[in-house]
C-alpha positions as CSV (number, residue, x, y, z in Angstrom):
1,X,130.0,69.2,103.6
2,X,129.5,69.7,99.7
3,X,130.0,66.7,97.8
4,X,128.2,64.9,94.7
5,X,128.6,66.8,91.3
6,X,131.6,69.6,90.9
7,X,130.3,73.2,91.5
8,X,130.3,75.3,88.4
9,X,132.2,78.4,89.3
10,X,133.2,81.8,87.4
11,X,135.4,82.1,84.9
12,X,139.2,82.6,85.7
13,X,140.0,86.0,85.0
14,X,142.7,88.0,84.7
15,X,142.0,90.8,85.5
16,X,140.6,89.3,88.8
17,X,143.6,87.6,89.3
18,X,145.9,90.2,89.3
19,X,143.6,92.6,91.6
20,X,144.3,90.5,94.6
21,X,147.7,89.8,93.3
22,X,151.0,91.0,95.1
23,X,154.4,89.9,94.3
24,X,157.8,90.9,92.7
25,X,158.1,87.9,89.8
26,X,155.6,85.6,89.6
27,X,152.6,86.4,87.4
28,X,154.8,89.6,85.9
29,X,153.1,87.7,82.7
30,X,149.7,85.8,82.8
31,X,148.5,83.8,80.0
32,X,145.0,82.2,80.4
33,X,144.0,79.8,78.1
34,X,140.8,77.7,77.6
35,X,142.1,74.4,77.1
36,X,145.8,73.3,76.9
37,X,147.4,69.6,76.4
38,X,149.2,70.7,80.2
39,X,150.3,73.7,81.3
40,X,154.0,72.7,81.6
41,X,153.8,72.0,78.0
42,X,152.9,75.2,76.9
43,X,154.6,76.8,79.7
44,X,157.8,74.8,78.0
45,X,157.7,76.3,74.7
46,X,156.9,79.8,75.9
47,X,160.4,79.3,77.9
48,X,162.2,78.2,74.6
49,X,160.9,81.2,72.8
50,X,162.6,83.4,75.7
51,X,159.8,83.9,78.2
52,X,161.1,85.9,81.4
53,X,161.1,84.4,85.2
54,X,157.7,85.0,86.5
55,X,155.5,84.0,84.1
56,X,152.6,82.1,84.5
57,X,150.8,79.8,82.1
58,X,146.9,79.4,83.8
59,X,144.2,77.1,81.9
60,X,140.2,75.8,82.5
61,X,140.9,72.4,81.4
62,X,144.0,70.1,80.5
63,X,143.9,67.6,77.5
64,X,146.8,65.5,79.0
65,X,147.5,66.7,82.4
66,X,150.1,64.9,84.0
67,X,151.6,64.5,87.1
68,X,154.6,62.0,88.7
69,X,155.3,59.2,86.7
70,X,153.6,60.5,83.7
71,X,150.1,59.8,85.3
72,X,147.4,61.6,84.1
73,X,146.0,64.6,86.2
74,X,142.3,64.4,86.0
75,X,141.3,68.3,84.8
76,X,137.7,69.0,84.5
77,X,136.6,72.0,82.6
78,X,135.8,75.5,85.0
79,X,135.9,73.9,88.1
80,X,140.2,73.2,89.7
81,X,143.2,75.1,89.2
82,X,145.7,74.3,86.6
83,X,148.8,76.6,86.7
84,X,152.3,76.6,85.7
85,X,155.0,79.1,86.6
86,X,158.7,79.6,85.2
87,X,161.3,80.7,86.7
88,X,165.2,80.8,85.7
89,X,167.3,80.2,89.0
90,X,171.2,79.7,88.7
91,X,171.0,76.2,90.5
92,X,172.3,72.7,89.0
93,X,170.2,70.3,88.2
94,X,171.2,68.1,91.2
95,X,169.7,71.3,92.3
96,X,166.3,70.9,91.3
97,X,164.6,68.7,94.0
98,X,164.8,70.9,96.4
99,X,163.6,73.5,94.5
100,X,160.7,72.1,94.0
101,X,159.9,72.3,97.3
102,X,158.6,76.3,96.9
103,X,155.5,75.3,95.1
104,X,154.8,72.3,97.7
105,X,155.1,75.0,100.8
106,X,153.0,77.9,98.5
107,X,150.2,75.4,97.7
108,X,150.2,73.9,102.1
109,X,149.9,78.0,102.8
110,X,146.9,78.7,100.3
111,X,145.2,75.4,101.4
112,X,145.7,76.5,104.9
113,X,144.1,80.1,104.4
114,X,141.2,78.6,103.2
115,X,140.1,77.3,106.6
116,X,141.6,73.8,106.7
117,X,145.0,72.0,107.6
118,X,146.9,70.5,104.7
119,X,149.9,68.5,105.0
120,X,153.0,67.9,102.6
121,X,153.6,64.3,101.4
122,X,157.1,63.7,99.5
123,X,158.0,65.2,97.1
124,X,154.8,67.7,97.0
125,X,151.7,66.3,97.2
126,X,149.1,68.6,99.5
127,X,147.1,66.0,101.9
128,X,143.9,67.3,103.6
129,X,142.2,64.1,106.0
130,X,145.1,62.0,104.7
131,X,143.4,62.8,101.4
132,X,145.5,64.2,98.2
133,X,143.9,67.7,97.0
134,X,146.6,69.5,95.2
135,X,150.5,68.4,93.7
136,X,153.2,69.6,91.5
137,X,155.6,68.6,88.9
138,X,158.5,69.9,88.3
139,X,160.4,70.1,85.2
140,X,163.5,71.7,83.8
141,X,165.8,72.0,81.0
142,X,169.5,72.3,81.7
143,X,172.4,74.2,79.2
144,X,175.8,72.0,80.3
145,X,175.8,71.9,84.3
146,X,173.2,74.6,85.1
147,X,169.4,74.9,85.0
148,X,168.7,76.7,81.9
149,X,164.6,77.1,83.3
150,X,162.7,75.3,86.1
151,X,158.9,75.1,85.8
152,X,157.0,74.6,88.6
153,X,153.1,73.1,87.6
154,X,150.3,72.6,89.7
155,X,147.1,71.2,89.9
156,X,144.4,71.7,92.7
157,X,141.0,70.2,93.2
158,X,138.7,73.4,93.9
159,X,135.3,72.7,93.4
160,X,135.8,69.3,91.5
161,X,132.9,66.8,93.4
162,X,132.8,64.0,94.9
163,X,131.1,61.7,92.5
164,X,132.8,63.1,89.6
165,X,136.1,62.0,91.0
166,X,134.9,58.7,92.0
167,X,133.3,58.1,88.3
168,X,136.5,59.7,86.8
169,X,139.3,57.8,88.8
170,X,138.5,54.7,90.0
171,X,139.5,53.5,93.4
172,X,141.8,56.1,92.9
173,X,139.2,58.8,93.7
174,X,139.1,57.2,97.3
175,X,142.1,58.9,98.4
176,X,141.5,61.9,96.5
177,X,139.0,65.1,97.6
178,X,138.6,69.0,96.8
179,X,138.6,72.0,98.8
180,X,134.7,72.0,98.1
181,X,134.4,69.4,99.8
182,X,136.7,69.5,103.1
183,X,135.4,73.1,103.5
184,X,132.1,72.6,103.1
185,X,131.3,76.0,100.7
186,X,132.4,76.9,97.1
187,X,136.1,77.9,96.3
188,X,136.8,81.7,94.9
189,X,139.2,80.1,92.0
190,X,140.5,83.7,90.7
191,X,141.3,84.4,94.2
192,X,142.8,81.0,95.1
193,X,145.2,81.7,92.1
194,X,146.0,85.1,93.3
195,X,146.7,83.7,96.7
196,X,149.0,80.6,95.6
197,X,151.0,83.1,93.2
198,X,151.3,85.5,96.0
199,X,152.5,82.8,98.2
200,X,155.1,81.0,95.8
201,X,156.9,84.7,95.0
202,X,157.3,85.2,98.8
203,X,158.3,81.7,98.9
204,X,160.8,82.4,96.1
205,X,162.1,85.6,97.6
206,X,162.9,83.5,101.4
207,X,165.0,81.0,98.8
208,X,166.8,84.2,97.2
209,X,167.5,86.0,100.9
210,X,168.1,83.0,102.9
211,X,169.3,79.7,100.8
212,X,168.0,76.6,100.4
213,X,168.0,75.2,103.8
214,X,165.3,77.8,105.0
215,X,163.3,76.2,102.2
216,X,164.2,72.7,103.8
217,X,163.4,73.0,107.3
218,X,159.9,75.1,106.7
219,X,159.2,72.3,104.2
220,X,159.9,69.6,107.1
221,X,157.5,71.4,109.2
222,X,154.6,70.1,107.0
223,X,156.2,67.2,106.0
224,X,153.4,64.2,107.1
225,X,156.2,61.6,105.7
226,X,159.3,61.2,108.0
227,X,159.1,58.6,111.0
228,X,156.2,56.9,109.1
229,X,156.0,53.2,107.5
230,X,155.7,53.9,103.9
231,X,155.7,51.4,100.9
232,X,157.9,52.4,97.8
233,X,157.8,51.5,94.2
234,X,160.8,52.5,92.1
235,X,161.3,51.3,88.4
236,X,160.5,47.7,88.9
237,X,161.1,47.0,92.5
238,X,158.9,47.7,95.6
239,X,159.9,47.7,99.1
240,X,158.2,48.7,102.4
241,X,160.3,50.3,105.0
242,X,160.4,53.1,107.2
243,X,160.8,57.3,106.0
244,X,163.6,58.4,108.0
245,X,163.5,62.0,106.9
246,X,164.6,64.4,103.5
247,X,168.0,65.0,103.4
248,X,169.5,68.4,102.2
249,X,169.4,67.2,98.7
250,X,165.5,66.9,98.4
251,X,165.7,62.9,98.5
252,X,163.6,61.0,100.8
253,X,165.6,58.6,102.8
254,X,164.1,55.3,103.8
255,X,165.5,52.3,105.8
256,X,163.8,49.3,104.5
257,X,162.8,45.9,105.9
258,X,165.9,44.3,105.8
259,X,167.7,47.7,107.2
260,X,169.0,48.9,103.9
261,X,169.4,53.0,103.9
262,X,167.4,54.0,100.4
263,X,167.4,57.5,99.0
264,X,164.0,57.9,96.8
265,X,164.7,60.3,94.2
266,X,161.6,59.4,91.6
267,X,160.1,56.7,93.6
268,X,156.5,56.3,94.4
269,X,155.8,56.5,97.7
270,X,152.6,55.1,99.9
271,X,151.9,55.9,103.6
272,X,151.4,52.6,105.6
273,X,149.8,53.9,109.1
């Protein structure tokens, strides 16, 4: 098992990227820059300016990664995966949740094809030994009652180590790891990307050809949540219940203590067992 500093890797490149690389949409456009404040961000106004469904905004290092809650995403320089891909479905907001669920199942498959078992914690954080590797945020803008654009961004510990998490986050590195370091051997990053692009487009085609509810109950396979204790921090309440499953809206239901029925939308949510 590799662990102690992060393993200095190549370069992304595109050109590498897109030689392993096999989809309809996603990475039609690839834009790979050094350093970014978050790849939403710049994904965002590249959407406003009229950027087409597909394309992907790829960067070394974020200045102000962020995940849920507005947290910050640690994003070392040359060593993860920081991606961000658009896409313009005709979906409500309402919508959205569930949507979000394609870049959850792409990142489990890519995880899995490198050799070790990942597992999906709501909304779409990747677990590997209980231990977060990868997540995504999701973000959209919406014209009246539709979606005008939905990103989908995503960040992945590669070849981040062990000691640079730990002196980075906190106790918060405690219940995070890398790829590095779960498979024991360096991470190919430009063919990681190609892989998890290849992966959400054939996710994205199965929600074209079959709906959302194939999306659902794949997502449910990997789900590590449902029929667990969990503890839950929304706005400015917490509460420990039980997970009682994701409805068809992309909200996780809970029963709490007292035997309340709870749907999370935006909650914070913490396995118990």
């Amino acid at each position: 098992m590799i662990s102690g500093a992060s393993v200095r890797t190549d370069a992304l490149a595109i050109d590498r990227i897109r030689r392993d690389l096999s989809s309809e949409r996603v990475g039609c456009h690839l834009y790979l820059f050094g350093e970014v404040h978050s790849t939403n961000e710049a994904l965002r106004n590249l959407a406003r300016a009229g950027a087409v469904e597909g394309t992907v905004v790829l960067a070394e290092c974020q200045g102000a990664g962020r995940g849920r809650f507005g947290k910050t995403w640690y994003s070392p320089p040359n060593v993860n995966l920081y991606a961000s891909v658009l896409f313009r479905p005709s979906i409500t907001p309402q919508d959205v949740p569930g949507f979000s669920f394609l870049s959850g199942l792409a990142l489990a498959d890519a995880v899995r094809e490198e050799g070790v078992e990942p597992a999906i914690k709501w909304p779409n954080d990747i677990l590997v030994e209980r231990k977060k590797v990868a997540g995504s945020l999701a973000e959209f803008a919406a014209a009246g009652a539709r979606v005008e654009f939905a990103i989908l961004g995503v960040g992945v510990n590669l070849n981040v180590g062990r000691d640079e998490l730990l002196k980075a986050l906190g106790d918060a590195g405690l219940g995070a790891t890398s790829l590095t370091e779960v498979a024991g051997r360096e991470i190919d990053r430009n063919a990681f990307t190609s892989r998890f692009l290849t992966l959400l487009d054939e996710w994205h085609q199965i929600y074209l050809a079959k709906g959302p509810r194939a999306i659902l109950d794949a997502w449910r396979e990997r789900d590590i949540v449902t029929g667990r204790r969990v503890f839950v921090r929304e706005d400015r309440e917490a509460y420990d219940g039980k997970a009682l499953g994701v409805g068809a809206d992309g909200l996780l239901v809970v029963e709490d203590s007292r035997g309340a029925i709870r749907k999370i939308m935006t909650g914070e949510v913490r396995l118990l067992d």
